[in-house]
Structures are given as C-alpha cells and as structure tokens.
N, C-alpha and C positions, 0 to 999 in steps of 0.2 A: 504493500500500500504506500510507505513512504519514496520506496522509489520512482512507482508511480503517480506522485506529488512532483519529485522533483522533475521529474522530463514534460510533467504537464504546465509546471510553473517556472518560465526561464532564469536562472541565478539571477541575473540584475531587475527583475520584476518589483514593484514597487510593495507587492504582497512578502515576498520572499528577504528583504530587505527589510522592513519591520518585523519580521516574524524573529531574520539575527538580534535586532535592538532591542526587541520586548526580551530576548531569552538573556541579554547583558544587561539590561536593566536590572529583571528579575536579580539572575547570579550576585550583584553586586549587591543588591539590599539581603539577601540572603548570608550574605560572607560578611556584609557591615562595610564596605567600602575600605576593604586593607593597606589600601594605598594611599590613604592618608596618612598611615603610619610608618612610610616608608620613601627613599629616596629611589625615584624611579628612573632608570636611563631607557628610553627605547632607542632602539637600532633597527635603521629599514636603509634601501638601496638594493640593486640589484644583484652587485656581488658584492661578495666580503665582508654580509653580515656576519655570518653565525661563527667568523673567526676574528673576526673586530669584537662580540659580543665577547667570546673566551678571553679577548687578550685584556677585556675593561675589567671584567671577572679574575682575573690572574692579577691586576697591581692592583685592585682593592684588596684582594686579600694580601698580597705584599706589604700593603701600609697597616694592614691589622682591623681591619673592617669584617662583618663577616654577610657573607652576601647571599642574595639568590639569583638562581639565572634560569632562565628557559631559553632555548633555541633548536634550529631544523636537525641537530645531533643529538644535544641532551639538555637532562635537567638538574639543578643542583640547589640544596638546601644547606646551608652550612657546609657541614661538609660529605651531607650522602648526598651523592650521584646518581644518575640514571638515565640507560638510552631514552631517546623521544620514538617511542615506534607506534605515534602517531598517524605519522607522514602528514602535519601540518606545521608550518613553522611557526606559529599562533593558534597557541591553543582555542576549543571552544570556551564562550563564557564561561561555563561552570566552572570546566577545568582549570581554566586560568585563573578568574578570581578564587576554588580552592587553594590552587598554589599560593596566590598572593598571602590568604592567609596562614597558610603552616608557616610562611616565610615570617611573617607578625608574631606569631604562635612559638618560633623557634631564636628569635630574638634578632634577625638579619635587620642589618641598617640602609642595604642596599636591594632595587633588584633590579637585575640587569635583564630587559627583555628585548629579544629579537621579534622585528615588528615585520608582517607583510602586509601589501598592498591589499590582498584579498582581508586581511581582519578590519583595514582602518576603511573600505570602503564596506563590508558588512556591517558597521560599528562595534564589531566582536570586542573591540578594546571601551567600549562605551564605558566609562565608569573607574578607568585607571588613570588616576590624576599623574601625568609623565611632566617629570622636574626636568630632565634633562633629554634634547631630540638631537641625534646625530644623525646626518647623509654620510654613505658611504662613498656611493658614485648613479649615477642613472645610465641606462642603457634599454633596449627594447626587451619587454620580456611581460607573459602574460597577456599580452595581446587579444587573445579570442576571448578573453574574458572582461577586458576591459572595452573592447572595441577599437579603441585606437591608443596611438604615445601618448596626447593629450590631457586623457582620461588615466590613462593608466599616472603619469606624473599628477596628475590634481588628486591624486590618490594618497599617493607619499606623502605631497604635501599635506596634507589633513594631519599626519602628529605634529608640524611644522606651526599651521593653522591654528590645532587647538591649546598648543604650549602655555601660549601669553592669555589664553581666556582662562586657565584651571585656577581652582583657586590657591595660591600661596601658603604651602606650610611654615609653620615656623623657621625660621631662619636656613631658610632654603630659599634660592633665587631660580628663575625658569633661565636657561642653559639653552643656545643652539650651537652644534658644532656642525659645520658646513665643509665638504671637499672646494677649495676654490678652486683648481683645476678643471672640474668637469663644468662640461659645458653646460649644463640647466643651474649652475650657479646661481644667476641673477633671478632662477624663479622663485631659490628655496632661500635668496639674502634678504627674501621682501618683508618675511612674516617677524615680526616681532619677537623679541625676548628680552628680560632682563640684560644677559650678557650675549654678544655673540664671538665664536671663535671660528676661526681656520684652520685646514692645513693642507699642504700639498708639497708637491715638487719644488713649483715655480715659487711658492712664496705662501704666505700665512701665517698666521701665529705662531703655529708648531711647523714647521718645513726641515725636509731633509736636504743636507748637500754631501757632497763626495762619495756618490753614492756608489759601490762596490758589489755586484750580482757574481754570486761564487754558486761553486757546487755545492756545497755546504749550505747555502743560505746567502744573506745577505749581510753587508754593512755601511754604514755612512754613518754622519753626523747629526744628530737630532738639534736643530737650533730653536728657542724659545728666545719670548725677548730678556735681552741681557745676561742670556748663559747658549753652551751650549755644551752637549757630551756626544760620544762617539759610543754607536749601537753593535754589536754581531750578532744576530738573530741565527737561529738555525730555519729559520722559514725564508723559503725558493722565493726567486720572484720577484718585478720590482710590486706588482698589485699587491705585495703582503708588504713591502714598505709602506704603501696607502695606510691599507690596514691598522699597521701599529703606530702611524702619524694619526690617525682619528683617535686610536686609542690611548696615547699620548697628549693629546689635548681635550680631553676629557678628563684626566685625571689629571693636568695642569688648572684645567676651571678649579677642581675639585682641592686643589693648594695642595698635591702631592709632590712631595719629592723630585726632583732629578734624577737622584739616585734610587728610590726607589722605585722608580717607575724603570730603570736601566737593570733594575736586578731581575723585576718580574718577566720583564720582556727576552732576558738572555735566556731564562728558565724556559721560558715556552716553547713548546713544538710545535708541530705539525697538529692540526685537529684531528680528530679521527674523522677519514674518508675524503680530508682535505690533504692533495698530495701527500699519501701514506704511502711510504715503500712500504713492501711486502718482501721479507727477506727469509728464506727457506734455506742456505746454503746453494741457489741455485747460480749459475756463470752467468744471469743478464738480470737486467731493473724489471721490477715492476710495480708499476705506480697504481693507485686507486685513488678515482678522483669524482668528485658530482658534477662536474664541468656539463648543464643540459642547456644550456643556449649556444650560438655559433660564438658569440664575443668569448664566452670562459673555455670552450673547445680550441679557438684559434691562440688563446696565450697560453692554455697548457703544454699544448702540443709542440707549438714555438718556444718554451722553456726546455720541453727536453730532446726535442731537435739537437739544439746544440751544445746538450752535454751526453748523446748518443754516438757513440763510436760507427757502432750497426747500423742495424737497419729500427725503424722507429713503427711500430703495431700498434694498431688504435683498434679497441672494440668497446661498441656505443650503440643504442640508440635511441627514441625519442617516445615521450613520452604521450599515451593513448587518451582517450575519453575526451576527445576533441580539444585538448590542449596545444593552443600554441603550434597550429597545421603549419603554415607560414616559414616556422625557423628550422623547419625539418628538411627541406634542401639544401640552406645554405648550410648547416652545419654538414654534409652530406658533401658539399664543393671542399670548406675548411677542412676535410681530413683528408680528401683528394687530393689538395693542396700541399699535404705537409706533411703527412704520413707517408712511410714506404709500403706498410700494408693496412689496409682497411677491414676489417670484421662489420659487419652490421648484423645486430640482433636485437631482442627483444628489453625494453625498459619496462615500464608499466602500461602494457595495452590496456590494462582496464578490460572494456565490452566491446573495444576496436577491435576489426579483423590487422593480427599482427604483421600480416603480409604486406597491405596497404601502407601499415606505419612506414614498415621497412622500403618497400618499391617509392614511398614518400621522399624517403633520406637519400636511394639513393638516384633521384633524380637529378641530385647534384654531383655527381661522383662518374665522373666520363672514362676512364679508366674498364675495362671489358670485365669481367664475374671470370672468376679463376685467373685473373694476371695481377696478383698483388693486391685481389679484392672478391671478398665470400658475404653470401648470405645466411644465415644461419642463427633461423629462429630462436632457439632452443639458447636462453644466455650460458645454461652451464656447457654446453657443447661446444659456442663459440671460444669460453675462455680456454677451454680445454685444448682447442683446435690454436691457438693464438700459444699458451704455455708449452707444447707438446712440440713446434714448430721452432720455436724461438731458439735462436742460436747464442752462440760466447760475445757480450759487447751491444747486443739490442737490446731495447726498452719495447716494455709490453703497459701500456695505457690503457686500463680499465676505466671509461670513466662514464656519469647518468646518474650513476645511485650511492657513490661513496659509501657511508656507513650505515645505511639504511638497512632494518631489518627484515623487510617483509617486501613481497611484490605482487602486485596486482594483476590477477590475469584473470579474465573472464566474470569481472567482479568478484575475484573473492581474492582473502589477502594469504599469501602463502609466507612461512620463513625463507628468508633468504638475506644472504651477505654476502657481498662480493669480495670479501675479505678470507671468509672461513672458506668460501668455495676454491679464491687460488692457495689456499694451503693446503686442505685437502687432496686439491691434483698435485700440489707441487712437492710436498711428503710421501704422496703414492708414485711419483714418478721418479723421484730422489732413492726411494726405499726399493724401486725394480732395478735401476739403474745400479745399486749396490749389491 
C-alpha cells in the first residue's frame, strides 16, 4: 500500500512534502527540541561532506569537546560508533531528532550533522536549530529529483537561509563557512550570519599555500590571519585539502587551536569507503571509493592515474530507481577516458531493469565490449573478474558504494560491502595461489 502511495504521489508533490514537515514537526515536539541544547554544525555540498563532517568531529574531540555526528558512513555518540546502513545521509525525522536526543541524554556539547539537499528540501531537518552552516563545494548532482541546478542549489541554500532566522542560544553566534573558490560563491555569500568565514586555495580566511600532492597524502601550509602552520595529512588528493580547509575554519570560528586543530588532522585517515586501500598481501592497489557522479569519478580516477605504474581498472556503476539518468553516460565517457580497463556493473538498481542502467553508462564508453571493457551485471563477479585479472603494479578502482552495507536490487535491501567482498576473493585467491 505505501509503495503504492508513493509512485501514485510524485516526491516533490505539495501532498508529499507536508506529509515530510508534519512527520518533523511531530518528531521534534516528541524529543523536546534537543537542539537547543546543543551546538549544531550542518555540512551539505556535493562532495566532501561526510569527510569534512569526520575531520570537524576528529578536532573537537582533539580540543576535548565531546561530540555527536551523523553522516552517509556512520554514526557517533561520545564515543560509541556505528555504520549508517540507512543509505540516507539524513536521517528521517524520528530518527534524527532521537539521535539529537541520546546526544542531550549523553552529555555531547556538539553535533556534527551531515546535511542533504533531499532533507532540507523535505524539511526532514524542520526543527534543528543549526548554529553553524558550512559549503563544501557545488556541482550537479540529484538532478531528476530536483529538476534542475537551480533548484537543486536553492536547496543547499535553505541551511544557509535558515541560519540567521533560528533562534540564538546562549552565547552561541550563527557561523557561515563558505568555499570561496567555487563558483556558486556569490549565491551562498548573500545569506546572513552573525560571522562569516572562508576558505580555499586562492585565498580566504583559512587558505592553503605550498601545497605538496604525495603518495602518501598531502601537505602544504595552513594560513589563518596572523599565523600560519605546515599540515601532512595522510589523505590523497588536493579535494581532501578543500576538505580539511572547511574543517579548519570551522574550528578557527570555534577559537580552536593551531595546534590543535594540526594534531587532529595528522591523526586522521582515510574515511571508510573514502579512498580505502584494500591490502591482502596482494602485488597491485586496490582502492574502494563512493565516487557516483562523473565530477568524483573523473578526480578519483585522475588521482590514481598517476601514481599507477600498470594498467589502471575501474568497476562502477550507477545508481537505479530513476536517479540521476543524465550523469550515467558521462561518467561512462570519464572512465573511457582515463581508465585502461573499464568493468561496468550493477550499483543499486533498485526496481530498474539493471541492463538498461548499464547499456545507460555505457553509452559513453566508445571503446568495443571485450577490448579493455566488460559488462557484467553480477557486482560480485565483476570484482572478481577485475581482482583475478589484475597484474604486478595496477590499480583496481572499486568505486559507487564505498562502505555501504546493503544493496538494493529489485526492491529489496540485501548485505553487501565492497570491502569484505574484495577480501574474501583476495584471501581465496592468495590462499590457492599458496
């Protein structure tokens, strides 16, 4: 019956859309509004929330704070953890505002939430009074459900929006921290706050110079006004320099440390299923990554390009239930592009026929089926066929679902991790191979 609610009532339907608000209202008088008792950060953008969110989570608790965090990976109360095997990066109302409250309940000063477009145009966040709003970066993404970039940006902007309206806690100020580099700058500088901060490459509050892209990670110099320290992160990449520039002037609003803000961020790794090698004892890389738009596809792929000896194996593909049709060739061109071998398989069809998704992706991928490029529904087969192949010196690129548990095929949710699945072949074929 409720599914056939939802296909008879379209998601942005003006029915469907107060039915989110009335069920955040409710939750929220329900829980008592827990977010008045707490110092809320949201993080939205299109990439590099849910490791922007770990690394704000990582130097509060460095400075001694104790926090809470939800995001598209996990969730964290003090100090108990847990996967999200949701697959939402915004919880629903209930869920959300219970969390807010264990985090009340268990004495956190902070909570650190990873925000999406789809909660703050459901209003699913109705009812979280957020002290402090960071952009990460914008780029296209969500599209079939927003309708266009337009909408899908006046979307973000809504925690942006609603910042300077919430009411003031106690000596709490509303906080914006904005990327000035990216180009929707000037739409997300307009909205009011108490304070506003930057940061980027080219310049900002927080900005990096001498910046240093290693195997290993990254390094450069963290500059604020009238100091400035020298970073080595073990996180690839310059977009993870972005990253730890938002997260770095977030806890500069927040009158942290230099220093401590330089110890927490040394400490940190890689997120789980954010560029996580997978190490078995085998002779070549393998990476696992969420990389499911063309933009996070083309800088993964072009990160390890050029620290691949070999040959460089990408298996991916795109996600079903009428999400996001659109970026399914171009990312299908990007691995074309840049890959030496191409895998195409199954992400989350959902109630899609998985063939379609796939003949979708690769209608960007000109290259012939059997010369450096397979189709192969079945994702555990694909990996299998991609690991089993792979030589001494190539890199093998998992990337869609990073550390997700569960995947969606025909409406229903099965376990699954692309994580435990290439250990499993890569232990079973370690252990013939001996």
């Amino acid at each position: 019956m409720l599914n056939y609610l939802r296909k008879l009532i379209p998601e942005q339907h003006p029915v469907r859309l107060l039915f989110h608000k009335l069920k955040a209202v409710l939750a929220s008088i329900i829980y008592r509004f827990p977010s008045r008792y707490l110092h809320v950060i949201g993080i939205t953008g299109t990439k590099g929330k849910t490791t922007t969110t770990n690394l704000i989570a990582a130097i509060l608790q460095e400075a001694g704070y104790k926090i809470g965090m939800t995001s598209t990976v996990g969730f964290q109360i003090g100090t108990l953890k847990w996967l999200n095997e949701a697959k939402m990066t915004t919880l629903s109302p209930f869920a959300l505002q219970k969390m807010l409250r264990q985090m009340v309940n268990e004495g956190c000063q902070f909570a650190v939430l990873e925000v999406s477009s789809h909660s703050l145009a459901q209003n699913r966040v109705w009812g979280v009074n957020f002290d402090t709003a960071v952009l990460t970066n914008i780029g296209e993404d969500h599209l079939e459900y927003h309708g266009d970039f337009q909408s899908y940006l006046k979307a973000k902007g809504l925690l942006f929006e609603r910042l300077n309206r919430a009411a003031r806690k106690p000596k709490i100020q509303k906080l914006a921290v904005v990327n000035s580099d990216d180009l929707q700058f000037a739409y997300f500088d307009q909205f009011l706050a108490d304070r506003k901060y930057t940061f980027g490459l080219k310049g900002g509050t927080c900005h990096a110079s001498n910046l240093q892209l290693l195997q290993t990670g990254v390094s450069f110099d963290l500059n604020v006004p009238n100091n400035s320290i020298k970073l080595s992160l073990k996180l690839p990449g310059q977009f993870n320099v972005y990253n730890a520039l938002a997260a770095s002037t977030v806890a500069l609003a927040l009158g942290i440390n230099l220093q401590v803000i330089k110890a927490a961020l040394e400490k940190s790794s890689t997120v789980a299923g954010r560029f996580e090698q997978i190490d078995c004892g085998q002779n070549f890389a393998v990476i696992v990554d969420y990389a499911h738009t063309e933009d996070s596809l083309e800088k993964l792929l072009e990160l390890y390009k050029q620290q691949t000896p070999g040959r460089l194996w990408v298996v991916f593909g795109a996600t079903g239930g009428g999400r996001d049709k659109a970026k399914r060739s171009k990312m299908g061109k990007v691995a074309d592009q840049i890959a030496s071998v191409v895998i195409l398989t199954n992400d989350d069809p959902y109630e899609e026929d998985e063939w379609k998704i796939i003949q979708d992706v690769a209608a960007g991928v000109e290259r012939e089926e059997g010369k450096n490029f397979w189709k192969i529904p079945n994702r555990y087969q694909a990996i299998q066929f991609a690991l089993r192949l792979a030589q001494p010196q190539d890199t093998v690129v998992i990337a869609g679902k990073g550390a997700e548990s569960v995947q969606m095929l025909e409406g229903e949710k099965i376990a699954w991790d692309d994580r435990k699945v290439v250990r499993e072949i890569l232990s079973t074929a370690l252990a013939v191979d001996l």
